[in-house]
Every structure is written in structure tokens, then in C-alpha cells.
Backbone bond lengths (Angstrom), bond angles and torsions (degrees), N, CA, C in turn:
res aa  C-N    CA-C-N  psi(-1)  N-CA   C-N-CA  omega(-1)  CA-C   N-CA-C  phi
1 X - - - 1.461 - - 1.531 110.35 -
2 X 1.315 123.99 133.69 1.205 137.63 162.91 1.460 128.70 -40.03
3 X 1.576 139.94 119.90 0.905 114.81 -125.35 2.223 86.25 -110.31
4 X 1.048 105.26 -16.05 1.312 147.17 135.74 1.279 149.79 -64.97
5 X 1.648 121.40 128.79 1.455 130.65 -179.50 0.962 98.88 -129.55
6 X 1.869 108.98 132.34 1.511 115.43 178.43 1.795 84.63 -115.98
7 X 1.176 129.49 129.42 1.351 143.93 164.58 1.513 101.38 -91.93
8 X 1.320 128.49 132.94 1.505 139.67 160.56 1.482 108.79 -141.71
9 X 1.393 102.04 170.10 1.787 105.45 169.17 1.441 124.78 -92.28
10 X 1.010 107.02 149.93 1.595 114.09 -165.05 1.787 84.78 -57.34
11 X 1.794 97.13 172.08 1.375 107.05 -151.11 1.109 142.22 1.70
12 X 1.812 108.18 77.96 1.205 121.96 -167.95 1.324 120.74 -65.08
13 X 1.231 124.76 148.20 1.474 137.87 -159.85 1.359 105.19 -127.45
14 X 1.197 120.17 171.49 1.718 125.43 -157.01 1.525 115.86 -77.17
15 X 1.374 105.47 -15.80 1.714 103.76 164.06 1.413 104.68 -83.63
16 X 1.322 138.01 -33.89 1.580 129.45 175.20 1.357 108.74 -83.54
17 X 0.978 131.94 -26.59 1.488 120.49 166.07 2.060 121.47 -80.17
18 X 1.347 92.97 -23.92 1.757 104.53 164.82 1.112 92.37 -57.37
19 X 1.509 143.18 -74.93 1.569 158.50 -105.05 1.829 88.21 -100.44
20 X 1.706 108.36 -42.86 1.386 87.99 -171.02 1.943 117.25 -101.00
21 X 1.660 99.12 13.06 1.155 100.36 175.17 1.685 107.73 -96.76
22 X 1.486 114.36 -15.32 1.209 124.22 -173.93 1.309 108.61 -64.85
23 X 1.785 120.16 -38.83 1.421 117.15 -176.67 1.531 105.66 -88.90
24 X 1.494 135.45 -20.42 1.292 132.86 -159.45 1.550 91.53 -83.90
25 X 0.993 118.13 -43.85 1.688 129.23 -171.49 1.549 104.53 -66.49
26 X 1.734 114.90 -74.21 1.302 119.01 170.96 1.575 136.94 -48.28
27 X 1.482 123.78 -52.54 0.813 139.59 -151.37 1.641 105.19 -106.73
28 X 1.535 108.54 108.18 1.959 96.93 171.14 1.473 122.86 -68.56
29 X 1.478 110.21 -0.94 1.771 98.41 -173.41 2.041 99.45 -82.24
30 X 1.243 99.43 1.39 2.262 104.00 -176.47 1.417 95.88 -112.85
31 X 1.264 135.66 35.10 1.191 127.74 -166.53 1.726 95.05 -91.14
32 X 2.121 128.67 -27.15 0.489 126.84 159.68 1.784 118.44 -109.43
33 X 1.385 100.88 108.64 1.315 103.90 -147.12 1.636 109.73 -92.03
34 X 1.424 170.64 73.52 1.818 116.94 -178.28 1.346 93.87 -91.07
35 X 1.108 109.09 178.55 1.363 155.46 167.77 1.456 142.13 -116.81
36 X 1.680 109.62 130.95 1.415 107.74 -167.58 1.741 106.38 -144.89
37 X 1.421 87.45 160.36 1.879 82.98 -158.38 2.250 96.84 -123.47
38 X 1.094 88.62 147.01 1.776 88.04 -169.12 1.947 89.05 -149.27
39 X 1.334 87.62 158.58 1.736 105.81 -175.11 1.616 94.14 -39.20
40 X 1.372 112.41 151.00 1.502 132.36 169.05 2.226 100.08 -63.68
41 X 1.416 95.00 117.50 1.681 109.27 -176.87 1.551 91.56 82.77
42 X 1.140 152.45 29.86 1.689 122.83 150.93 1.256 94.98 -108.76
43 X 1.288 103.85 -179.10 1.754 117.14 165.24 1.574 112.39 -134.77
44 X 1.551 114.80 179.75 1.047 113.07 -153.28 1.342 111.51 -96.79
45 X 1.332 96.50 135.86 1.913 122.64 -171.50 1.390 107.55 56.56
46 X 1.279 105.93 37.48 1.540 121.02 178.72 1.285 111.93 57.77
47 X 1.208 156.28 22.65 1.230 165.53 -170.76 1.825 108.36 -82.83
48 X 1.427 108.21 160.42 1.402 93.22 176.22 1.340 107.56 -96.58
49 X 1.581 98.04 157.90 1.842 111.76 -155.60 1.790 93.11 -86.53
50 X 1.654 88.16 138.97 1.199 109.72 -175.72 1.952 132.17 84.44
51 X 1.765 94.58 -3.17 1.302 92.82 177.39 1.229 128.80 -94.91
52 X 1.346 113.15 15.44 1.399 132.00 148.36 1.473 133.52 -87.53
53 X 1.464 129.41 100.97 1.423 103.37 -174.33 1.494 116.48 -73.25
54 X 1.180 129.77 23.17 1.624 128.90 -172.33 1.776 98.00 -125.95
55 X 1.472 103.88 -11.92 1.726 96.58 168.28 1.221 124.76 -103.79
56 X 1.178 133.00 118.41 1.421 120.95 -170.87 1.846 113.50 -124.02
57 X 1.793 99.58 118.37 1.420 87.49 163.99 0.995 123.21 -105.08
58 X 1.522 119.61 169.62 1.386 133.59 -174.59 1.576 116.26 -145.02
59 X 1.251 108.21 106.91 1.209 126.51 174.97 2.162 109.99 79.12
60 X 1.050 90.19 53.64 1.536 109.54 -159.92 1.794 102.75 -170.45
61 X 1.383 93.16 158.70 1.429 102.95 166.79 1.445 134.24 70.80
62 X 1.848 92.39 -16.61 1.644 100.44 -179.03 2.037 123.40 56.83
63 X 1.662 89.58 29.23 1.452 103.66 174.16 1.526 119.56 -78.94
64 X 1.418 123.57 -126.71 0.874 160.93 -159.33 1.691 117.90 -99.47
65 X 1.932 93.34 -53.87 1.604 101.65 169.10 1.562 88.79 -117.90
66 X 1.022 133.94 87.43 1.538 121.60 130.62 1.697 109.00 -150.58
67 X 1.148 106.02 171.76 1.316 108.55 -179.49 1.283 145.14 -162.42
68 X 1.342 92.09 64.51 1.616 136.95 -179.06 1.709 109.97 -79.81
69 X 1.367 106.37 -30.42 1.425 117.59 -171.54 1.623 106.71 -76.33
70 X 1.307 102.46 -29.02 1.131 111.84 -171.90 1.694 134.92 -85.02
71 X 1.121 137.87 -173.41 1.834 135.29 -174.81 1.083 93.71 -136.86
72 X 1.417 126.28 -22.73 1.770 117.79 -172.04 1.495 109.39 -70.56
73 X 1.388 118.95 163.62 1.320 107.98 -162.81 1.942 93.96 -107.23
74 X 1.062 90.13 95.49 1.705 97.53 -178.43 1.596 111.95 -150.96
75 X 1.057 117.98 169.67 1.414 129.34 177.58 1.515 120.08 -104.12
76 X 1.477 111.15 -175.29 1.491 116.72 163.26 1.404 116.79 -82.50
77 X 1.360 108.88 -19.35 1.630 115.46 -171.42 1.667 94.54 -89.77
78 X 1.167 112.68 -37.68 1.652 100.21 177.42 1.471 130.38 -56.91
79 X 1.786 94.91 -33.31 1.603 106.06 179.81 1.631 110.41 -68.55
80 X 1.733 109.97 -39.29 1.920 108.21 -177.66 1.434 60.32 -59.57
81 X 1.299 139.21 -135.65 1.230 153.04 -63.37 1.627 112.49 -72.19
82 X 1.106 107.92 -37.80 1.296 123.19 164.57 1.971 120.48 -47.02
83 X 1.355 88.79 -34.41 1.649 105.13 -171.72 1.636 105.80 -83.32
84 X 1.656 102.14 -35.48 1.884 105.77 173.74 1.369 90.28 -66.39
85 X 1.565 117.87 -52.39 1.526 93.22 -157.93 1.320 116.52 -59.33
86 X 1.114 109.77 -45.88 2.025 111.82 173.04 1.175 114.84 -36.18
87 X 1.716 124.35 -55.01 1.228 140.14 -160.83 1.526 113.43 -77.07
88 X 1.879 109.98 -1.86 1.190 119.75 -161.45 1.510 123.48 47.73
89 X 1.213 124.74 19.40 1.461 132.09 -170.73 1.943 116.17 -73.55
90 X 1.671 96.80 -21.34 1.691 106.11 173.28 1.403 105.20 -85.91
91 X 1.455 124.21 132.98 1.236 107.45 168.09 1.830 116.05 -87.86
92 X 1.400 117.52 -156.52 1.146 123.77 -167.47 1.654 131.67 -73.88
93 X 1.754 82.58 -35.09 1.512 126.20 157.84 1.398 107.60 -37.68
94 X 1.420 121.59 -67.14 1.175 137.82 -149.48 1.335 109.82 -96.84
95 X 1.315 133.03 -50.67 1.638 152.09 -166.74 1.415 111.95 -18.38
96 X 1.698 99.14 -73.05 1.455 120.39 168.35 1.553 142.09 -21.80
97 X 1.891 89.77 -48.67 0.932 108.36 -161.97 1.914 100.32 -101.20
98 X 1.026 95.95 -49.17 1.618 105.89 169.67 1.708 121.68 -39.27
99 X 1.530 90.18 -46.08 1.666 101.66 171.25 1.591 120.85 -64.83
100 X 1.458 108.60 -30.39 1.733 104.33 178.30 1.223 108.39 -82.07
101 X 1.519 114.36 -38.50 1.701 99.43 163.28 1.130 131.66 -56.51
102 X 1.314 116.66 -50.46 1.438 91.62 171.22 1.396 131.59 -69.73
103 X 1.393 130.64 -13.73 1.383 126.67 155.77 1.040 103.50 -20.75
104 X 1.384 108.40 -81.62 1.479 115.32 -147.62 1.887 107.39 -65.93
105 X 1.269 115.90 -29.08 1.547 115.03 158.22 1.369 116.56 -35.23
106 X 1.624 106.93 -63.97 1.618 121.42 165.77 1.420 114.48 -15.33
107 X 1.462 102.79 -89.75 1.434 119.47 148.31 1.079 122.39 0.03
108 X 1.842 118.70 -89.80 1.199 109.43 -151.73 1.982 106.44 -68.88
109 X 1.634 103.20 -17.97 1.708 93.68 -152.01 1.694 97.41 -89.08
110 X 1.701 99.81 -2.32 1.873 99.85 166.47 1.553 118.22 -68.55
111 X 1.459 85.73 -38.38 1.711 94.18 178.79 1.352 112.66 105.47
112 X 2.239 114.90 26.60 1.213 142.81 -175.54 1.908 101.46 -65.01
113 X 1.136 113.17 1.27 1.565 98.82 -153.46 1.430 99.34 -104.48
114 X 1.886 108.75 -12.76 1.245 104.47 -166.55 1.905 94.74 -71.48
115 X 1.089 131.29 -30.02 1.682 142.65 -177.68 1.454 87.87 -83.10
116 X 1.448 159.46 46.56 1.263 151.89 146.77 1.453 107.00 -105.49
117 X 1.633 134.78 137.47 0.991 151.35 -168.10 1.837 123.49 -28.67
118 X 1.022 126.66 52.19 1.569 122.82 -167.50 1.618 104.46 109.81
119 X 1.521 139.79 65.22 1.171 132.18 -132.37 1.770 94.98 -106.29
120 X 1.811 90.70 -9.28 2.096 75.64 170.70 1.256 107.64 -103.26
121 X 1.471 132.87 -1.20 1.638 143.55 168.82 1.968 108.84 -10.00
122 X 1.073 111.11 111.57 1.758 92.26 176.01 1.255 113.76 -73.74
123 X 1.658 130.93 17.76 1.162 98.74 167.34 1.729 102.21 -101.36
124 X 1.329 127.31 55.28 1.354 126.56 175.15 1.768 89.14 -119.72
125 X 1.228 119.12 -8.82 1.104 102.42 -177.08 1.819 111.63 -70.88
126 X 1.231 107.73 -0.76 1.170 111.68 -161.09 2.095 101.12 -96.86
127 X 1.574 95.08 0.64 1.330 87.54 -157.83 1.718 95.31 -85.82
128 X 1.511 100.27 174.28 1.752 105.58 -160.18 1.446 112.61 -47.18
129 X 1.650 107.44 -37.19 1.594 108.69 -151.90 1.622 90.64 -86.04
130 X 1.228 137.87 -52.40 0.751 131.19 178.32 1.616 138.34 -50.92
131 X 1.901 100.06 -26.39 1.325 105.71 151.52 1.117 125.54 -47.29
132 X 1.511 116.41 -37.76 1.738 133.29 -158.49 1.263 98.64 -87.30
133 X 1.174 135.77 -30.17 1.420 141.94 -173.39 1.559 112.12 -82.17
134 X 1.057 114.43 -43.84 1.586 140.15 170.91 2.094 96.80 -58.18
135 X 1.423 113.59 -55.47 1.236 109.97 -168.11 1.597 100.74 -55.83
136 X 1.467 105.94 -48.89 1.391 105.68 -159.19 1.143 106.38 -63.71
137 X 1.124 144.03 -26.76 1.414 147.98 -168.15 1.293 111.56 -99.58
138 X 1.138 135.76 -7.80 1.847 139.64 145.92 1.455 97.93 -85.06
139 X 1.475 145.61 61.75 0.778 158.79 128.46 1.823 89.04 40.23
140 X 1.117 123.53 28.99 1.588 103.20 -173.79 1.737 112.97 -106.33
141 X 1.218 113.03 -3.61 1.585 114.63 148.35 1.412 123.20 -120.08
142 X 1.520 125.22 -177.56 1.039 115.66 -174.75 1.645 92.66 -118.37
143 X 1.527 128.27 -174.03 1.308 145.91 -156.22 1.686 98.60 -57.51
144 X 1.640 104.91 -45.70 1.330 119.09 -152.09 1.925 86.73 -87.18
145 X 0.945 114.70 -52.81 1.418 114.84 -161.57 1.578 118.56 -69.38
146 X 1.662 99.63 -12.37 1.705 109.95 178.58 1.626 96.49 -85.05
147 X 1.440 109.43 -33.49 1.634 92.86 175.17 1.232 130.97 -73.70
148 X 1.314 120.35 -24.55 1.166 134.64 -159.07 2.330 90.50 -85.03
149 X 1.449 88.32 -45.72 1.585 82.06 163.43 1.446 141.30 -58.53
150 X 1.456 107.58 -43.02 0.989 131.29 153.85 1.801 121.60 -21.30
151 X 1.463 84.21 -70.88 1.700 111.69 -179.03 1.446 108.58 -34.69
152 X 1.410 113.15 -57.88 1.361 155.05 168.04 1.700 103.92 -21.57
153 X 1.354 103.32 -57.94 1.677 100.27 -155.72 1.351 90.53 -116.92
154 X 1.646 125.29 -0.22 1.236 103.68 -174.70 2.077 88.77 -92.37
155 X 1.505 123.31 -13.65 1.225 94.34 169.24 1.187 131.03 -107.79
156 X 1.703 114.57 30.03 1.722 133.43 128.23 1.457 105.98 -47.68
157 X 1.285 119.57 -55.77 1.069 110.33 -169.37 1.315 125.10 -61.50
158 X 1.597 121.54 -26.14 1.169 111.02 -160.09 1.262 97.46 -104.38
159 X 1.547 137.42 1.86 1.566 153.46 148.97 1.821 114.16 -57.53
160 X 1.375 86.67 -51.30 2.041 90.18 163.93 1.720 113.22 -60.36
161 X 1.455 109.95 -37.25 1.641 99.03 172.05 1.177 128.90 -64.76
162 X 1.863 99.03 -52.48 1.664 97.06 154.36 1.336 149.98 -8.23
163 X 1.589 82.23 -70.01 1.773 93.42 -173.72 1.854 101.72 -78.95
164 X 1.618 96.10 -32.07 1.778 89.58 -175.75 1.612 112.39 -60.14
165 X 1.289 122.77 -11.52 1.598 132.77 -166.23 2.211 98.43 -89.21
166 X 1.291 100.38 -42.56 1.075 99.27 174.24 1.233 133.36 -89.26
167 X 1.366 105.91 5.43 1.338 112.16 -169.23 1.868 100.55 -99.58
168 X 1.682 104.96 -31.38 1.526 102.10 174.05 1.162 117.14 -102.44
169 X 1.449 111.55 24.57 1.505 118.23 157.31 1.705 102.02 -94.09
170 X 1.259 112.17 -21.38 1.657 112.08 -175.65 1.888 99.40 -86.82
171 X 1.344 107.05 -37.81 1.112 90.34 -172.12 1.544 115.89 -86.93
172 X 1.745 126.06 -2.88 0.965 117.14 148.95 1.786 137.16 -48.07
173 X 1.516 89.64 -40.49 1.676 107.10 -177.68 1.315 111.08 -94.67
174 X 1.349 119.02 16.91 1.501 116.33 168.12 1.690 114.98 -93.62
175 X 1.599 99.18 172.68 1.394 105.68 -174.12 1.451 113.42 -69.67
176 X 1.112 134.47 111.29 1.453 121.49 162.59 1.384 119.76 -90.44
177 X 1.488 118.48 145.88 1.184 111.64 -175.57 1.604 106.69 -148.52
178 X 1.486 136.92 -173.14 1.395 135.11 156.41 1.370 120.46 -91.63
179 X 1.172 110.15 126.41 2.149 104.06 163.87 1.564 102.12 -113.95
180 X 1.209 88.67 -169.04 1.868 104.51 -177.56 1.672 121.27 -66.14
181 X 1.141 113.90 -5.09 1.603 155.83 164.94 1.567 132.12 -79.75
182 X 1.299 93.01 -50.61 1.363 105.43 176.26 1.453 115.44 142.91
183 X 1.188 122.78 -142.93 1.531 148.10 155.33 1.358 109.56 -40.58
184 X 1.554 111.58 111.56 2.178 114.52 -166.02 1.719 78.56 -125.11
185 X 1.235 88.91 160.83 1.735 107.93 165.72 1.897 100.77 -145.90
186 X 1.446 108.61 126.25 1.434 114.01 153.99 1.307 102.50 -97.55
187 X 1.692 100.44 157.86 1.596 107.26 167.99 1.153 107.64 -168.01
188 X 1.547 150.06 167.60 1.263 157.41 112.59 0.956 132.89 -61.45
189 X 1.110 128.58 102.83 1.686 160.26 167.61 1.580 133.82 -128.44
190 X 1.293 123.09 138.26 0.941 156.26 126.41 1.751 119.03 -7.94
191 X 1.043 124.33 -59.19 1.066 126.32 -153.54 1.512 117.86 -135.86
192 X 1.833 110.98 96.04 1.184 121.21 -178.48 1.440 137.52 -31.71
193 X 1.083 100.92 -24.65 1.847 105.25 -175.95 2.051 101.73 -73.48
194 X 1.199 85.22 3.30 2.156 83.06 -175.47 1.592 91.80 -53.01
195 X 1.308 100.43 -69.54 1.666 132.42 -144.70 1.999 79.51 -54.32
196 X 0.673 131.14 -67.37 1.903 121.49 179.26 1.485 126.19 -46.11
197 X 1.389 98.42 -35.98 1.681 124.29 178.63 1.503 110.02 -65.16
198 X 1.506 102.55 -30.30 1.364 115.19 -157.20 1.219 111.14 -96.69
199 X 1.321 114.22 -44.91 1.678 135.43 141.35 1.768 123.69 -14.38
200 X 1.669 107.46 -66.67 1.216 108.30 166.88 1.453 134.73 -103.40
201 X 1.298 91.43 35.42 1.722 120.86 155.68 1.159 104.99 -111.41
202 X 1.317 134.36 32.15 1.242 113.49 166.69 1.652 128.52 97.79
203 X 0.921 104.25 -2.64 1.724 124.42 -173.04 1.547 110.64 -108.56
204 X 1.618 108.97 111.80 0.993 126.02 -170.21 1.745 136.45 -85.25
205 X 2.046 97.40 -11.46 0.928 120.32 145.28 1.613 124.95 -148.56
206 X 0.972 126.81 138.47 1.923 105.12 -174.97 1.620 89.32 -115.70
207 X 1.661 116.38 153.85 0.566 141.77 170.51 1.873 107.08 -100.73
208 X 1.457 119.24 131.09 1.766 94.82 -172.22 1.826 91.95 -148.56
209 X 1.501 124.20 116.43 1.479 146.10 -171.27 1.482 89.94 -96.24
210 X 1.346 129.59 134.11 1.622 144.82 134.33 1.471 101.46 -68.76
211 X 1.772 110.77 117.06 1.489 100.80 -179.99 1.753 97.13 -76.61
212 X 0.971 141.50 -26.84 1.669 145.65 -136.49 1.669 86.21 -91.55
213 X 1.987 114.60 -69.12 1.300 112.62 -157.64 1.392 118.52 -77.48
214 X 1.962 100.78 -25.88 1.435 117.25 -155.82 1.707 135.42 89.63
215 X 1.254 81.84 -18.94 2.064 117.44 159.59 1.590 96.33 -20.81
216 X 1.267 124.60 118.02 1.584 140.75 156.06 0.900 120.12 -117.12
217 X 1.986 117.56 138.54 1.113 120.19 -176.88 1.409 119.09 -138.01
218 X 1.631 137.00 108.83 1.373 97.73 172.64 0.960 128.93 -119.55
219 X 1.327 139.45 142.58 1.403 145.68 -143.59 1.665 112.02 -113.99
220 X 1.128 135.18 137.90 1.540 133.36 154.52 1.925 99.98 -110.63
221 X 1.713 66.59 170.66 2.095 82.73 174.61 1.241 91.28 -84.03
222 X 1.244 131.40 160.43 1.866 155.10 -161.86 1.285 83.47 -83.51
223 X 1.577 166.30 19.00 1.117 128.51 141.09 1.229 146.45 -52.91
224 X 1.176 118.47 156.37 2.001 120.39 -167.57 1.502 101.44 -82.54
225 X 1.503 122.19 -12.37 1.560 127.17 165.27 1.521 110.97 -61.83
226 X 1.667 111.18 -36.61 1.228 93.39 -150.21 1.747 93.82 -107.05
227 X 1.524 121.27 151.31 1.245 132.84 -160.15 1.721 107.28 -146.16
228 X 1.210 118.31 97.92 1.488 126.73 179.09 1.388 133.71 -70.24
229 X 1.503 103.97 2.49 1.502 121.04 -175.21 1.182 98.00 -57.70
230 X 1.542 112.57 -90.08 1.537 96.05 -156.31 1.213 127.99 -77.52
231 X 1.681 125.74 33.56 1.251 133.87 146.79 1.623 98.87 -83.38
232 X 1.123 128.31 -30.92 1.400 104.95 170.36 1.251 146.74 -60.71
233 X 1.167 80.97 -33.06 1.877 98.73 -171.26 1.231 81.27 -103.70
234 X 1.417 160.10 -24.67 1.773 112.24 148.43 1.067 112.10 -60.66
235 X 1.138 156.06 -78.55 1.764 144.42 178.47 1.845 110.83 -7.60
236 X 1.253 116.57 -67.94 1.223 118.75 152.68 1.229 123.78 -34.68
237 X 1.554 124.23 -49.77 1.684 111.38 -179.79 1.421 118.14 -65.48
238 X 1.744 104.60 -36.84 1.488 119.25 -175.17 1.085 122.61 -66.80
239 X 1.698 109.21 -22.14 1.826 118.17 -161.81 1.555 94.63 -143.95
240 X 1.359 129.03 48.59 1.490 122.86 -168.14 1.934 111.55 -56.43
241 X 1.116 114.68 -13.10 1.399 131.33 -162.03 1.693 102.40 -91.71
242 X 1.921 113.07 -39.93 1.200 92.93 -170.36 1.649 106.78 -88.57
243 X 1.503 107.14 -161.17 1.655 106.89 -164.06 1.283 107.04 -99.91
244 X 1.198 129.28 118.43 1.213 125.54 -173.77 1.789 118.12 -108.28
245 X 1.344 124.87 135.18 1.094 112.07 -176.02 1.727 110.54 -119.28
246 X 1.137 130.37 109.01 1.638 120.92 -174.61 1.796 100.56 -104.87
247 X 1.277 92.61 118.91 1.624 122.51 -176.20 1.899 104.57 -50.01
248 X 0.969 137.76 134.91 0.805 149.79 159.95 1.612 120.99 -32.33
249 X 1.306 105.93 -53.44 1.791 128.16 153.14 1.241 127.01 -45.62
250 X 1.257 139.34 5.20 1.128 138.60 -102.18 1.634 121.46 -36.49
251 X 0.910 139.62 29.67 0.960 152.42 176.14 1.494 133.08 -79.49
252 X 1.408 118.82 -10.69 1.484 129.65 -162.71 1.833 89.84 -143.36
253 X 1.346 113.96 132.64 0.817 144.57 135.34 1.527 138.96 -76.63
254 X 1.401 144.11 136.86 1.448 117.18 -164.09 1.786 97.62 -152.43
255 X 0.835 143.92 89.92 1.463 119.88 123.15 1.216 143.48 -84.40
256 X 1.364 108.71 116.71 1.296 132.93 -168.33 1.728 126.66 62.15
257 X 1.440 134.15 138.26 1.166 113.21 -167.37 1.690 99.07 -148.70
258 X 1.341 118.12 -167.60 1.707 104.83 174.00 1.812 96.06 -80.07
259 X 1.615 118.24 -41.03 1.706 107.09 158.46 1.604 111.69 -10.94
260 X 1.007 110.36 -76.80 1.506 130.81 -147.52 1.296 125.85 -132.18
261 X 1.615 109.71 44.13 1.735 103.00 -175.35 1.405 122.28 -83.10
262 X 1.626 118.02 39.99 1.406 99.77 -175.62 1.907 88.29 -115.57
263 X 1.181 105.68 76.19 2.073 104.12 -173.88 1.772 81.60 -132.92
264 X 1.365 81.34 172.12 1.936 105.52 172.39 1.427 92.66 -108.63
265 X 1.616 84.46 124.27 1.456 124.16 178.14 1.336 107.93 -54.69
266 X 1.588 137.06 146.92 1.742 132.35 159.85 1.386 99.63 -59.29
267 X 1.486 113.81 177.52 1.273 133.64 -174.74 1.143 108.36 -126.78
268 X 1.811 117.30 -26.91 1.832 124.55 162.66 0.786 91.22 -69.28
269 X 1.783 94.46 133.73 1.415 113.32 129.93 1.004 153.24 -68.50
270 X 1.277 123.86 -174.84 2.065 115.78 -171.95 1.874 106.69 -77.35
271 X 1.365 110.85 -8.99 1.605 90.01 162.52 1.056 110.62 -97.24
272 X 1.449 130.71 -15.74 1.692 125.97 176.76 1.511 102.83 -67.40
273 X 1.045 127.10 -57.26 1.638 129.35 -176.05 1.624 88.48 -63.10
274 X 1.120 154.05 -58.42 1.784 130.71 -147.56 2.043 86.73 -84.70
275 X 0.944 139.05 -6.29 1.414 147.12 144.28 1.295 112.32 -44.20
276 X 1.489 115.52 -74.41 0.998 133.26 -170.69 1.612 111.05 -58.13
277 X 1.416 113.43 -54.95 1.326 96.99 -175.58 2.115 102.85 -93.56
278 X 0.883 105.08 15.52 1.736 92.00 173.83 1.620 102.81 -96.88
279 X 1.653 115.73 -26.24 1.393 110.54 165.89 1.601 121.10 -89.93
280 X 1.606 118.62 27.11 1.335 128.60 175.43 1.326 94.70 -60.96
């Protein structure tokens, strides 16, 4: 038996499924969790909300976590989160990253997105809540099984913050410099999504080293100005031995990647290449 009750409303939506991934994830007393779903504002077996400490609703019931009662512009997922943070239950690891997600939860369950840049664009159809909204309505899970999915991608999501948190701490402490382009950044990292991150901050080419494999990459912004050839074929003149890959786009440069790590590594380093291409 579950040692735990998560109460939500039938076809739960991304603030009740935030709210109940926030305690399953955070909190060890939901580690054995079930779950049960009742009209949007009742609670369970009609009882009054919150007078169970082993039942918990979220975004329902007009308890503790929901917030229907309220004018402030917040969610149910803001209130758990607010309550781990009190309870110290997020660690340090996590805090950061936990907190920008749920912003944007905030956000989406205010209904902030309709004032976001092109707000009927189809590529928002791709965004989380709307996945979840889309599921429920292809009838192809049931109450319990959309959360449990949910759960699923919302802690992709909070792994994409992660790495996005460390990646503009790397690209703070990286080299910036000028090319024939504009605004370049070298750096050493780990973790591919820099070189894109870095891009729409403003960076017109990044330079990006794997300290572990040796993995090089160099990247431009997708403009029709910008042309990576003959940074290639100097890389090639300088390193004729290692494996070089020139993107079709011309825009990407590649040795070696998790794609494709079976190439010979360069032998320049990341100041010979920000050399190399600042004397392009």
C-alpha cells in the first residue's frame, strides 16, 4: 500500500502534474506514492481538504496547494515548490534549476504565453503543456498514465536546466574574442548545447573543446553572411591527419562528436584554432 495520496483533477494539466512531480521527485515521505483524480475543486471521498496528512491535493480542493482561492498570479506547482524550499527538501544541485521551471509553469498556467513572441506559431505546439493537452485529447492515456508520463519528461526537463545553468556559467568564463563575423567565444566544455546557447546570446561563432575526448566544434549563427570554408581548410592544412567534418550548411565544423566518436582527434589547441580563425 502506498504510503501516500496524491489527489489531482481529472485531466490533469501541467500545473497538476508539475505539483505532483514536485513532491514524488523532492520529497522522500511520496516515494511510495498512488494517485487519484476527482472533479476539478472537489477532494477526495468528499472529505475536507487537507485533513489527512497522508492525502495530498494539488491544484484541487482549495487546500493548501491549490490556487483557485487566490488573485496572486501563481500556481499549484509554485506553492509545492515553495513548501520544498521552506522544508529544505530541494537540494543545492537542484534549486536553480527547479526554480526556472517552474517559472515558466507559472507562466504557462497564467496564460503568459498568449503575450510571447508569435503566440499561435506551430512550433509551440511542441511545447510541454501543450503536448499534455494534445495527449489528453487523443484519448491515448488515462488520468494516471498522463501523469506518470508527464513525470517522465518533466525530469528531462529539469536536466535541460541543469546543463543550460552550466553551460552559461562556462560561457561566462570563456574566451571571448572578435572574428571576421563578429562576436567569437572559445571554451571547454562538456556539453554540446553551449555552442547553440552561445549562438543566441549573441555569438557569432563559438569555438567549443571536450576537455575528456578532445571533441571540436565550430559553430556560426545560420546566416547566409557567414561561410566556414576557409576556416576549414585551414584546420585541415594545420591538422591534415585529424578528422574533419564540414557541415553541409556551411556553418559547423566537427571533429569528432557523441554522433561519431570513432575519428582522429586534432592536436591544436583551443588557442591555436581562436588564432587561426581571428587571423582568417
Amino acid at each position: 500500500m502506498p504510503k501516500r495520496l496524491i489527489v489531482t483533477h481529472i485531466f490533469p494539466d501541467l500545473d497538476a502534474i508539475s505539483s505532483a512531480w514536485l513532491l514524488v521527485r523532492f520529497d522522500p515521505d511520496f516515494e511510495q506514492t498512488g494517485f487519484e483524480f476527482v472533479p476539478a475543486g472537489e477532494t477526495w471521498a468528499g472529505k475536507a481538504v487537507d485533513c489527512d496528512p497522508t492525502v495530498v491535493h494539488v491544484d484541487t480542493g482549495l487546500g493548501r496547494f491549490d490556487h483557485h482561492q487566490s488573485t496572486a498570479k501563481t500556481c499549484a506547482a509554485e506553492l509545492v515548490f515553495n513548501y520544498l524550499k521552506r522544508e529544505k527538501l530541494i537540494g543545492e544541485k537542484h534549486l536553480k534549476a527547479a526554480e526556472r521551471l517552474i517559472k515558466v509553469v507559472v507562466a504557462i498556467d497564467n496564460f503568459e504565453d498568449f503575450s510571447w513572441s508569435e503566440p499561435a506559431a506551430d512550433r509551440y505546439e511542441l511545447q510541454l503543456s501543450e503536448i499534455i493537452n494534445n495527449l489528453k485529447i487523443s484519448g491515448r492515456l488515462n488520468d494516471k498514465e498522463l501523469v506518470y508520463q508527464g513525470m517522465i519528461l518533466l525530469d528531462a526537463v529539469l536536466t535541460g536546466f541543469l546543463v543550460k545553468i552550466k553551460a552559461e556559467a562556462e560561457i561566462a568564463a570563456g574566451r571571448q574574442f572578435n572574428c571576421r563575423w563578429g562576436k567569437a567565444l572559445a571554451v571547454e566544455s562538456k556539453h554540446s548545447l553551449l555552442s547553440k546557447l552561445a549562438q543566441k546570446l549573441g555569438f557569432a561563432l563559438v569555438i567549443r573543446k571536450e576537455p575528456k575526448t578532445g571533441f571540436l566544434s565550430v559553430k556560426s549563427q545560420p546566416k547566409p553572411e557567414i561561410d566556414l570554408e576557409p576556416v576549414y581548410l585551414k584546420l585541415k592544412a594545420a591538422d591534415p591527419n585529424a578528422s574533419w567534418f564540414f557541415h553541409q550548411s556551411r556553418h559547423i565544423i566537427v571533429n569528432g562528436s557523441r554522433h561519431n566518436p570513432a575519428v582522429r582527434p586534432t592536436r591544436l589547441t583551443l588557442e591555436e584554432i581562436v588564432d587561426l580563425v581571428k587571423n582568417n
